[in-house]
C-alpha positions in Angstrom: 22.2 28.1 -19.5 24.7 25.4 -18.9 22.8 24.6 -15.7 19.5 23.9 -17.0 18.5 19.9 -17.6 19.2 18.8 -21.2 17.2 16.1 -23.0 19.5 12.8 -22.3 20.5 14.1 -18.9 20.5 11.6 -15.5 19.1 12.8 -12.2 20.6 11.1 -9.1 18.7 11.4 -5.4 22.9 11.9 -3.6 20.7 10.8 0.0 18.4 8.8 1.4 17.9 6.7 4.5 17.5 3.8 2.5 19.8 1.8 0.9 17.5 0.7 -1.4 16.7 4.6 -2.2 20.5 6.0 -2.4 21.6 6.7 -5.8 18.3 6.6 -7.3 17.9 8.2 -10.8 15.9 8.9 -13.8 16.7 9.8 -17.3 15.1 13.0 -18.7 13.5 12.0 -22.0 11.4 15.2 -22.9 11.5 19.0 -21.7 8.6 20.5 -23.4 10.2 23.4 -23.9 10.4 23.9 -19.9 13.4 25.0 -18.2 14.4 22.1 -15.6 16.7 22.3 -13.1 18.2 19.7 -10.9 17.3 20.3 -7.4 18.8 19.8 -3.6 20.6 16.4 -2.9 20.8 15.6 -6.2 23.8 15.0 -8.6 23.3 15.8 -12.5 25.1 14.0 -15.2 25.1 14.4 -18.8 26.3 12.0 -21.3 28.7 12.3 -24.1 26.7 12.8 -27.6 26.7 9.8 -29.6 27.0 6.7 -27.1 23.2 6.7 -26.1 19.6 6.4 -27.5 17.5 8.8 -25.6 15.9 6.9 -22.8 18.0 4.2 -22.6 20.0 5.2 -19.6 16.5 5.6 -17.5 16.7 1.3 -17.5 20.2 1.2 -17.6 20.4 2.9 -14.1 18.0 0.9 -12.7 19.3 -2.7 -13.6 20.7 -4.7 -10.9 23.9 -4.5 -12.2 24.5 -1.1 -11.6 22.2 -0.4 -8.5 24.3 -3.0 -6.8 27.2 -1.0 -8.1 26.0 2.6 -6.6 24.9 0.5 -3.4 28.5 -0.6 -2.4 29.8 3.1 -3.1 27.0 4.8 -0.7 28.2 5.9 2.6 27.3 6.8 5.9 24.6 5.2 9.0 21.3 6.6 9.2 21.3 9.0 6.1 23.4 7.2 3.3 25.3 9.5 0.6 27.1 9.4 -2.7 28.9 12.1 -5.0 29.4 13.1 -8.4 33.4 10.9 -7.1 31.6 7.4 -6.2 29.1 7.4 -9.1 32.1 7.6 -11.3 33.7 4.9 -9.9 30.5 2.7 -11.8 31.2 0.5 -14.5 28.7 0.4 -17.3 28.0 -1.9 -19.9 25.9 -1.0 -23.2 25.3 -2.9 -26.7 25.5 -0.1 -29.8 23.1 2.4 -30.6 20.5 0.4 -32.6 20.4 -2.3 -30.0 20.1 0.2 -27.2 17.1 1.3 -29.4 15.3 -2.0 -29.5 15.8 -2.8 -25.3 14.2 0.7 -25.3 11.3 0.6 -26.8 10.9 -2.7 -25.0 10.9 -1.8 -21.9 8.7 1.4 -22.9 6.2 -0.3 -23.7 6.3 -2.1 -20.7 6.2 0.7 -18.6 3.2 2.2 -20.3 1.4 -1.0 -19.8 2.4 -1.0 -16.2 1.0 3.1 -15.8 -2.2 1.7 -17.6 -2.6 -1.0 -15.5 -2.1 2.0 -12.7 -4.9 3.4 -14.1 -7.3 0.8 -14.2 -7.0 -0.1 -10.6 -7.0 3.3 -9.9 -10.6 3.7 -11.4 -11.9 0.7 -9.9 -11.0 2.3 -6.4 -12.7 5.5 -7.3 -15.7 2.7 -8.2 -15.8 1.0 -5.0 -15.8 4.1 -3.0 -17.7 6.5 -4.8 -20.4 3.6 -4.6 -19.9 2.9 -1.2 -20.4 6.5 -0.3 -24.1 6.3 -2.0 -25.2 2.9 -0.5 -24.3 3.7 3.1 -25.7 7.4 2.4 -28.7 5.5 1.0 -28.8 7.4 -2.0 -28.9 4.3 -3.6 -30.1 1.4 -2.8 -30.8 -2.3 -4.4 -34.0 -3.5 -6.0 -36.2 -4.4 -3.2 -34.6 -2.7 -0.2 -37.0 0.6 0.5 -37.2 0.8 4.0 -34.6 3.3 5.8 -32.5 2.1 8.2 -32.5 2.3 11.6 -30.0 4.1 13.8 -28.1 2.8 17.0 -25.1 3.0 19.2 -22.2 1.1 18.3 -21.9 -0.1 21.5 -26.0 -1.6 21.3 -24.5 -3.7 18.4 -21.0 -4.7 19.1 -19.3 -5.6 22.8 -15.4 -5.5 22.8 -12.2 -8.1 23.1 -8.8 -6.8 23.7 -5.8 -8.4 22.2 -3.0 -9.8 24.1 1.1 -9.0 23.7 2.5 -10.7 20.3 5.6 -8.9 19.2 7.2 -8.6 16.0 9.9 -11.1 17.7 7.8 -13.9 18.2 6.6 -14.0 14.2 8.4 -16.9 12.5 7.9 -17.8 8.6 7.6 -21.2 9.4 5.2 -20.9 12.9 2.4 -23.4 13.5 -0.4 -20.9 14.0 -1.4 -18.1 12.2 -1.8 -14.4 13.7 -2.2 -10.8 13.5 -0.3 -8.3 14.4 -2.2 -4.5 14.8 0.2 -2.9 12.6 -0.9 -5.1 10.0 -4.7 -3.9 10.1 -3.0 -1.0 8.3 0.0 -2.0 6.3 -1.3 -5.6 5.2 -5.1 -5.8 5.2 -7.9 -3.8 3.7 -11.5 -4.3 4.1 -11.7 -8.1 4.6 -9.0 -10.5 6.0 -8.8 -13.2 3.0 -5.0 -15.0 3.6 -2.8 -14.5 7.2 0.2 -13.1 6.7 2.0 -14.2 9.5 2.7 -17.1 11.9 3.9 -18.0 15.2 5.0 -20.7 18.0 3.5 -18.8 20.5 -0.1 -20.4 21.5 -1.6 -18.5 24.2 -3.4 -15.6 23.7 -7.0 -14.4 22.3 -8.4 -16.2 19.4 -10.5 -15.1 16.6 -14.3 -16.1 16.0 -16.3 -15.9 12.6 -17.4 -12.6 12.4 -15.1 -10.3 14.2 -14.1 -6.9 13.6 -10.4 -5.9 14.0 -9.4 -2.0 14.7 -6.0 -0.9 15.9 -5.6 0.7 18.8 -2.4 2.6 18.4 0.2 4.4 16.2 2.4 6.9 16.3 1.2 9.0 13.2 -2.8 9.6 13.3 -5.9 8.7 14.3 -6.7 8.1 10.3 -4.6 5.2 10.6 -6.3 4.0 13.8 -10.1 4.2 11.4 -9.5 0.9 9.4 -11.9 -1.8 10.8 -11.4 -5.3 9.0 -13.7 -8.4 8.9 -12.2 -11.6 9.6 -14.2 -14.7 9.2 -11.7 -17.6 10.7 -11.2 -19.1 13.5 -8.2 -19.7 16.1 -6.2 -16.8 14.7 -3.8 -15.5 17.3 -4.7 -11.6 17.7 -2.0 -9.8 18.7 -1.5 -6.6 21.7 -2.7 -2.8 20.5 -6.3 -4.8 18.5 -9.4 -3.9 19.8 -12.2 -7.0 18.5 -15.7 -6.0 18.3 -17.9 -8.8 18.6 -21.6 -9.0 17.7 -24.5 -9.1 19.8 -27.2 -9.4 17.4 -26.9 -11.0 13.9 -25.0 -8.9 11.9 -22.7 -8.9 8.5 -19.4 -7.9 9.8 -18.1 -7.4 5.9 -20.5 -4.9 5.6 -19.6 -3.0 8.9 -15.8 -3.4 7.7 -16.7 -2.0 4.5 -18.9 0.7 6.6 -16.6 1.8 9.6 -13.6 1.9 7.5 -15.2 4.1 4.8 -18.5 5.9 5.5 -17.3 6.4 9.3 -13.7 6.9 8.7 -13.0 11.0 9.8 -15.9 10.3 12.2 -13.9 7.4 13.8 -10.7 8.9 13.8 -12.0 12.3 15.3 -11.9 9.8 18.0 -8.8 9.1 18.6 -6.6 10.9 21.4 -2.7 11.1 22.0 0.3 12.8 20.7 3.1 11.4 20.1 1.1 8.0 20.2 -2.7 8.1 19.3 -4.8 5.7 20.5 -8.9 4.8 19.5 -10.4 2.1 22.1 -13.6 0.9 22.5 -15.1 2.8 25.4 -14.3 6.1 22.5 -16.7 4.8 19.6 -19.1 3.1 21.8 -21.8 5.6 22.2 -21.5 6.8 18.5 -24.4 6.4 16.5 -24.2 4.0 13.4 -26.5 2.8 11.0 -28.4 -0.9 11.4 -29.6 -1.9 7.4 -31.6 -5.1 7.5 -29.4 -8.0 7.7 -30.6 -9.0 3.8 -29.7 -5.8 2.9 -26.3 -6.0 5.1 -25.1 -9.1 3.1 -26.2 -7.6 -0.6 -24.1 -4.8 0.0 -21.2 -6.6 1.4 -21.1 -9.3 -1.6 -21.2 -6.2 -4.1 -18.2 -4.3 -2.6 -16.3 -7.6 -2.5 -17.0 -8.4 -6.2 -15.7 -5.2 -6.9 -12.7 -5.9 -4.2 -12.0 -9.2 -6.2 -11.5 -7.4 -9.6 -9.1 -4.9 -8.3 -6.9 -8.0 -6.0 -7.1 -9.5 -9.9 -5.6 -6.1 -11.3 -3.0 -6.1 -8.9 -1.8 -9.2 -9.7 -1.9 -8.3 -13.2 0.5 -5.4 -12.4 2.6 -7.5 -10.4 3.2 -9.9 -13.1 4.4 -7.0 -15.1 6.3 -5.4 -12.6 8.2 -8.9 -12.1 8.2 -9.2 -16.0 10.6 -5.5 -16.2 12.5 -6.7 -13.0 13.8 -9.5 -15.1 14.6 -8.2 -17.7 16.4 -5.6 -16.1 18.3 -8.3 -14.4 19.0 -10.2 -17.4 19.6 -7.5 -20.4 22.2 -5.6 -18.5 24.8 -7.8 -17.4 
């Protein structure tokens, strides 16, 4: 019985790959009458009665005071460890019981606001794409708008740019010119390009135009990750090696065809791809696949619809930012 998780009890992860990651815990604050145990690569501790208010040490372990702590005691190269010898090594510092109480509920309540605000992006992403899924299915469609749309092949619509060698190397915070790297399309950017992330010295190379389409052409997990398309409307943006650039040959709204590619035509798109160990998706693969051609009215409706919807959820997350910098502080500054 001894072995089973007690109410009170800390969890530490004993390895990761990330320093960031070692030493990791959390504080078991209800069992629900469940039997818990504590599994692989992890370290359980249990606190002496009487020193804690229940949920408590949860924060406690996570302030920078004692993450830096566990940090400095983890060992090893590629996979970084700590035992039940190093954690012990930690010094901790705790106000009494009652004030223990008050941080608690505190930062409780700022965690459930930070889960809620979770939620609410969460359901706005559900929105946006269970709506998307009906306008590009056409089982909706706006006031006005009756006519359906006409099919062609990609290739009819868009001809293709390739970009040119920019490494991770040659990106400086404090470059003169803006650029995109390909691994960004999928790590940085959704839909629709809005701020550039990064800069550069470099200045040859190809340049955006108002209204291209970005898709990467390469990565070494899968062709999912190769069926993002994004919409940039600027000019003179360095585009970087591995970017294919589909360019317009009739009048077009290339927010909408980010929003449609990346979404409607996603598995289709990706079913493209081909490679192993490193998948690639070019041009001359989605050329001749057939994709839908709304009226350009119609085009831009749609596209300023999905990016109101877009705008609320970037507002969201920076509501939850804000929150999540709010607990960082004050994990910083109440345990000291």
């Amino acid at each position: 019985e001894q072995n089973y998780c007690e109410e009170g009890d800390i969890i530490f992860a004993d390895a990761s790959e990330d320093l960031l990651d070692v030493g990791k815990s959390i504080e078991i604050v209800n069992l629900n009458k469940e039997k818990l145990l504590s599994g692989l690569h992890t370290l359980l501790a249990r606190p002496e009665k009487g020193i804690f208010c229940l949920g408590f040490n949860g924060h406690l372990f996570k302030s920078n005071f004692v993450r830096t702590q566990i940090q400095k005691e983890a060992q090893g190269t590629k996979v970084l460890s700590i035992n039940t010898g190093r954690i012990s090594k930690i010094d901790l510092s705790y106000p009494d019981i009652k004030e223990q109480a008050k941080i608690t509920l505190l930062l409780s309540l700022i965690d459930e606001r930070i889960q809620t605000q979770n939620k609410i992006i969460e359901q706005y992403e559900t929105l946006i794409k269970g709506i998307g899924e009906k306008l590009f299915s056409q089982q909706f469609k706006f006031s006005g708008f009756t006519e359906n749309w006409n099919s062609k092949k990609l290739g009819e619509i868009f001809y293709s740019e390739k970009g040119r060698g920019l490494s991770k190397e040659k990106v400086q915070s404090d470059g003169k010119y803006e650029c995109i790297l390909y691994g960004e399309l999928y790590t940085k950017y959704k839909e629709v390009i809005v701020d550039i992330k990064s800069k550069t010295n470099e200045e040859d190379g190809l340049k955006s135009q108002i209204g291209d389409l970005l898709i990467p052409s390469s990565t070494t997990t899968t062709g999912i990750d190769l069926a993002n398309v994004t919409a940039i409307n600027k000019e003179n943006v360095l585009l970087g090696g591995d970017i294919t650039i589909l360019r317009s040959k009739e009048e077009i709204n290339n927010v909408f065809y980010a929003y449609y590619l990346s979404n409607y035509k996603k598995e289709e798109i990706a079913n493209y791809a081909q490679g192993t160990t490193i998948v690639h998706l070019y041009y001359y693969h989605i050329r001749n696949m057939l994709i839908d051609f709304p009226p350009m009215e119609e085009q831009t409706i749609i596209s300023q619809f999905l990016l109101s919807i877009d705008s609320k959820i970037k507002l969201e997350n920076n509501i939850l930012e804000q929150y999540q910098f709010q607990k960082q502080f004050l994990l910083q500054n109440l345990f000291i």
